[in-house]
Each structure stands twice: as structure tokens, then as C-alpha cells.
C-alpha positions in Angstrom: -17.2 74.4 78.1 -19.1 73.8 81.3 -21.9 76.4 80.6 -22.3 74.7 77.1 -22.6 71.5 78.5 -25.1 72.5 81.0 -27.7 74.2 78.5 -27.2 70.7 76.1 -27.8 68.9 79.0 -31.2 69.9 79.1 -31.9 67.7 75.6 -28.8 65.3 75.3 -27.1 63.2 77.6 -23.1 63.8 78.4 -21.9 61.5 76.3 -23.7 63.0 73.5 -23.4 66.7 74.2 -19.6 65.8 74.2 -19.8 64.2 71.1 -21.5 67.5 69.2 -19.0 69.4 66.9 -18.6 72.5 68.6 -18.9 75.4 66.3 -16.8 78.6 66.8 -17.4 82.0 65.0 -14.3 82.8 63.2 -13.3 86.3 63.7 -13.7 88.7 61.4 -11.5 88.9 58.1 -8.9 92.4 58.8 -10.1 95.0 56.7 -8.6 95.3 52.9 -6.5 98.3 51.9 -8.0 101.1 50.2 -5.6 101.4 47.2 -4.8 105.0 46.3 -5.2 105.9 42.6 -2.0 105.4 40.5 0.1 109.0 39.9 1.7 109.4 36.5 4.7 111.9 36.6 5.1 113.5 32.9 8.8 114.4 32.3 9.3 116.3 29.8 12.7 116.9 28.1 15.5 118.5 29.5 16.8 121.3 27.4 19.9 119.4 26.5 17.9 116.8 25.0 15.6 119.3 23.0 18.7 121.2 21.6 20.3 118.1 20.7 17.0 117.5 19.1 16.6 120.3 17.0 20.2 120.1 15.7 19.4 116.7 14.6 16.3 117.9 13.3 17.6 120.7 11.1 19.8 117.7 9.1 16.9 115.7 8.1 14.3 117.8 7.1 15.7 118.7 3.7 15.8 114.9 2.8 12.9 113.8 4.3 10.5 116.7 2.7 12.3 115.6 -1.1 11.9 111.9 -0.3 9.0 109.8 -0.7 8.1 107.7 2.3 6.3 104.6 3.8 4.3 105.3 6.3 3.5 102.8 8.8 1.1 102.7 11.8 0.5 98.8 13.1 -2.0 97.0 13.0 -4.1 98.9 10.3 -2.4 101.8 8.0 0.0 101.6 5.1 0.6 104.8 3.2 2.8 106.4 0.8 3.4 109.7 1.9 5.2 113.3 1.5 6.4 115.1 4.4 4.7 118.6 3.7 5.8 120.3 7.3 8.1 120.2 9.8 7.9 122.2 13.0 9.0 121.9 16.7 9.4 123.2 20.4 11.3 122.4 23.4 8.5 119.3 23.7 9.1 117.5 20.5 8.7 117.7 16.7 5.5 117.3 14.4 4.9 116.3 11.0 2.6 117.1 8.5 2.3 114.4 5.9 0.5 114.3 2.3 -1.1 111.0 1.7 -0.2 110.0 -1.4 -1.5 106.9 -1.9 -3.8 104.8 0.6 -2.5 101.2 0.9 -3.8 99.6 4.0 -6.2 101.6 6.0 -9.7 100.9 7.9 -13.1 102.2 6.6 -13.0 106.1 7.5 -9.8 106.8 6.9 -9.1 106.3 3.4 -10.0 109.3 2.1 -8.1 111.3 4.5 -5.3 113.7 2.4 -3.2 114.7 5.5 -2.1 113.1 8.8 0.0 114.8 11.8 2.5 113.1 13.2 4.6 113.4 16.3 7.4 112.8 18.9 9.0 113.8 22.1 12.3 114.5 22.2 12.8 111.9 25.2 10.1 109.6 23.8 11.6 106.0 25.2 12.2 104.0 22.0 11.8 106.8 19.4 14.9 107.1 16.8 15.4 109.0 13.8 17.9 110.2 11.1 17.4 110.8 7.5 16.1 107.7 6.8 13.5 107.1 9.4 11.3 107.5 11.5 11.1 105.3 14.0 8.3 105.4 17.2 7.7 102.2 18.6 4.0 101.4 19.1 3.1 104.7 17.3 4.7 105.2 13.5 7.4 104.4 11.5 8.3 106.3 8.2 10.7 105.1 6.2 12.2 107.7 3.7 14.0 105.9 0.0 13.1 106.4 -3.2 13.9 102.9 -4.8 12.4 101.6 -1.7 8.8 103.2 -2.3 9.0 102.5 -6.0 9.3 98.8 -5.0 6.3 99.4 -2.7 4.3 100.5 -5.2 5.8 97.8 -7.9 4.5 95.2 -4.9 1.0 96.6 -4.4 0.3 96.8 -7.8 1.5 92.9 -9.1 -0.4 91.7 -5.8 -4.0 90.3 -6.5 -6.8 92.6 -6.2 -9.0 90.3 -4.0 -6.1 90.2 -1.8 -5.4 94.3 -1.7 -8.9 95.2 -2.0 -10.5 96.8 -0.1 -7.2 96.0 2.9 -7.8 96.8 6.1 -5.7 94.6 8.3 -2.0 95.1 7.9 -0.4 92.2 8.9 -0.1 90.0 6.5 1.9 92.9 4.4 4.3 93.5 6.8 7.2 91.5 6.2 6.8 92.3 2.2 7.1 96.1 3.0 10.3 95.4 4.8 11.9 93.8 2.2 11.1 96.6 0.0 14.1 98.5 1.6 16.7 95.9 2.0 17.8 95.6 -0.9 21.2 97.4 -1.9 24.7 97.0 -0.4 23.8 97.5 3.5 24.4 94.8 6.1 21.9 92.5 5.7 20.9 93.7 2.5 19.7 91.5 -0.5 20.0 91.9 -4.5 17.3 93.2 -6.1 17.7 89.4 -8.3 16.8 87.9 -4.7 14.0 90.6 -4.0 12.1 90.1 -7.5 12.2 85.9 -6.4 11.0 86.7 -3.2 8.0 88.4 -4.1 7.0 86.6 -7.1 5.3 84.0 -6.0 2.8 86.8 -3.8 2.8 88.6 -7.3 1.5 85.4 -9.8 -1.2 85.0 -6.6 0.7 81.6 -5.2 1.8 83.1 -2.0 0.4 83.9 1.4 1.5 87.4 2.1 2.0 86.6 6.2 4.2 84.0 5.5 7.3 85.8 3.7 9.9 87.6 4.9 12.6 85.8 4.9 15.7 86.6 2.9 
């Protein structure tokens, strides 16, 4: 501190060069890490899980190719469809579905006849048997006669201005699902309670996003 005092000095007096704020460089800030780029590992099914796969497989195919099904990819397409083909390899299983009829779908896409569909045999929250479908934040298909006719009994009583042109799926969602609860499964509901669900969305007094609800 002397040396500082003594070059002050020159200008101030002690008592004020002893009052001055003495300002000190702070040192330098240490250097940030470099992060390294992220590396995905891919695994791919064991061959266990693909011949568990196909044996599954095989059992559904006959029902799902002679059964209409809902297709459903969130947020934006809704489609009756027909599975057409069925193929697969030690990876996984694709489909080859016939759209049928176009319920939901964005601008683009309507007119398309065909979609391919497809799954991994270890793909984490896929299911299916042979009445679904089931990849979470992909697809679902749901595969039932009566429940497809009540689809198309729903689209077809709901307003026009409210099913066309449809582009968002949302608000449809919960009036699918009940399309295939009704019968004598856990949870299930009459078709009595089904019709007096829907009617009100039917007769254009309901809000579609709000029902649901059994």
C-alpha cells in the first residue's frame, strides 16, 4: 500500500489518499467446460424379443387385416382404415394401411390412400394384440367392428361446421374413445348410456372437448 500511497501523495493529502476506495482487478473467471456432443446408443432387439415378436405377430394379423380400424396419430389425424400388409424382420413390424375414410387430418394429407406404419419389437411403451395397436407418441389403431360403425354413426350426426374441414384432433378425442367402450368389458358402458352421451354433440348442443366421461 506504501507505493500507492506515495504516487497519490503527489495530488491528495494522507488523509485523503486513505480515504480513496481502493480498486482491485478481480481475477479472471476459470475457463467454462467445452461440453462434448451427446451419444445416442441404438439397441436394437435381442433375438428373443424379435421371436417372441413374430409369434405374437402371426396371431393378429388374420384379425386385424378382416377388421376395420381407427387409426389415430395425435394431435392431427383420425382415419378409418384397413390393414392391407403386414411384414417384418428381426427390427420390428410394418403396416400398410388403406385409408378408408379421412376424418381428422391437416391440409396435404387428406387425399392420401395409404400410410405405413411401424414398430420395434423393444419400442418402450409400444403394446399390441388383436385389438390394438398401441405406440405411444406415434399411433394407435384400434381394431372392432361395432366400434368403427359407432365412429362413423358419430361423425356423421356431428355438425358439419364443426367436422368440416377438421384439422385439429383434440376436441374429438374423448368421443372416439367412447366409441369402443361400450359392451360387457371392465369399464365398459351400454350402448343406452353411449347413444345419451353423444347426443347432445350430435343435436349441435355439445362442446366435443368437454365429453368423455362415462
Amino acid at each position: 500500500m506504501k507505493s500507492l500511497f506515495t504516487g497519490v501523495r503527489r495530488f491528495f493529502s494522507r488523509e485523503q489518499a486513505s480515504a480513496m476506495t481502493v480498486l482491485q482487478i478481480p481475477k479472471a473467471a476459470p475457463p467454462v467446460p467445452v461440453k462434448q456432443p451427446l451419444k445416442a446408443t441404438i439397441i436394437w432387439p435381442t433375438e428373443e424379443q424379435a421371436e417372441a415378436g413374430v409369434r405374437k405377430l402371426l396371431k393378429c394379423v388374420p384379425v386385424w387385416e378382416a377388421t376395420p380400424a381407427l387409426l389415430v396419430e395425435k394431435p392431427h389425424v383420425a382415419a378409418i382404415v384397413y390393414v392391407r400388409e403386414v411384414s417384418h424382420d428381426a427390427r420390428g413390424f410394418r403396416l400398410i394401411v388403406e385409408m378408408e375414410e379421412v376424418l381428422v387430418a391437416p391440409e396435404g394429407m387428406r387425399d392420401k390412400r395409404a400410410l405405413e406404419l411401424g414398430c420395434v419389437w423393444n419400442q418402450p411403451y409400444m403394446s399390441f394384440d388383436q385389438s390394438q395397436v398401441h405406440a405411444a407418441y406415434c399411433f394407435s389403431l384400434r381394431f372392432e367392428r361395432e366400434g368403427v360403425a359407432r365412429v362413423r354413426q358419430l361423425w356423421a350426426g356431428l355438425p358439419k361446421a364443426t367436422t368440416t374441414p377438421a384439422s385439429d384432433l383434440t376436441p374429438f378425442l374423448n368421443l372416439f374413445s367412447l366409441c369402443f367402450m361400450v359392451g360387457g368389458r371392465i369399464g365398459g358402458i351400454s350402448e343406452e348410456r353411449f347413444q345419451e352421451l353423444i347426443r347432445p354433440f350430435t343435436t349441435g348442443s355439445g362442446d366435443p372437448s368437454h365429453e368423455g366421461k362415462a
